[in-house]
C-alpha positions in Angstrom: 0.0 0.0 0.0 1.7 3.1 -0.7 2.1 5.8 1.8 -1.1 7.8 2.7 -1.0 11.5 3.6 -3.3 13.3 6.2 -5.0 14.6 3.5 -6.3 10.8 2.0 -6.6 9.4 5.5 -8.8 12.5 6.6 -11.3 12.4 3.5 -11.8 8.4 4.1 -12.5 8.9 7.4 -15.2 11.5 6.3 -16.4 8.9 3.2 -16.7 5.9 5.9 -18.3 8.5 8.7 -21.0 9.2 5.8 -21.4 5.1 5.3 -22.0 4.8 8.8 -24.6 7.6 9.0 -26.6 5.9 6.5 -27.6 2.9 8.7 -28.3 0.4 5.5 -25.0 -1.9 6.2 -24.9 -5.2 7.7 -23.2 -5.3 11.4 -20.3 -7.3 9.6 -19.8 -4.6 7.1 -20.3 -1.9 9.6 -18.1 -3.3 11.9 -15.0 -3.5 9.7 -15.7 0.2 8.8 -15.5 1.3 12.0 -12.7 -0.7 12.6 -10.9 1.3 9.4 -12.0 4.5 10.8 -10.5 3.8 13.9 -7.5 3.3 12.1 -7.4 6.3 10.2 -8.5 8.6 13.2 -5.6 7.0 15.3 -3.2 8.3 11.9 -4.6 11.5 11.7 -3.9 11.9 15.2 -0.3 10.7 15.6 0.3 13.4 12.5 -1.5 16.3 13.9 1.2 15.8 17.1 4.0 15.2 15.0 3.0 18.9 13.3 2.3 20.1 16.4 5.9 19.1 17.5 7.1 20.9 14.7 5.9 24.0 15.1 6.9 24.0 18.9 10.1 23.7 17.8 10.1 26.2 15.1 8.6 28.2 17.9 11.2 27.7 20.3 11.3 30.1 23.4 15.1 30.5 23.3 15.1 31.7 20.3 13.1 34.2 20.6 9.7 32.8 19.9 7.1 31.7 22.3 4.7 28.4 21.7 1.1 29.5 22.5 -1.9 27.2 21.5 -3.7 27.4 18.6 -7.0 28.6 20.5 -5.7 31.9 22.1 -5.1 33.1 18.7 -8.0 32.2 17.1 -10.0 35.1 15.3 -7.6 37.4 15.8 -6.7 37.6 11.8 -9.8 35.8 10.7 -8.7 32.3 10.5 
């Protein structure tokens, strides 16, 4: 399987969330979808910290920078 990006895991997780929502698949079938998502939410998660990570290091306090979560700076430019 080649390598999958947040991107791919993040819009199968939203195709297999819709699939779910519907409530017309067998408990077998529904099962092993959930199973997948479970999968691909545990993938999205590890990346979002590794990013996270990331920037806290780009943001590093010695050099000049302070880390400061993403929800204090919220609305301030409109993002």
């Amino acid at each position: 399987m080649a390598k999958k990006s947040f991107e791919s895991a993040l819009a199968r997780l939203e195709e297999l969330n819709r699939e779910l929502e519907r409530g017309d698949l067998s408990l077998e079938i529904t099962l092993k979808k959930f199973e997948e998502g479970v999968g691909l939410a545990r993938f999205c998660s590890e990346q979002l910290s590794e990013a996270k990570a990331r920037v806290d290091i780009l943001l590093e306090k010695d050099g000049g920078f302070q880390a400061e979560p993403f929800s204090e700076r919220d609305g301030e430019d409109g993002y």
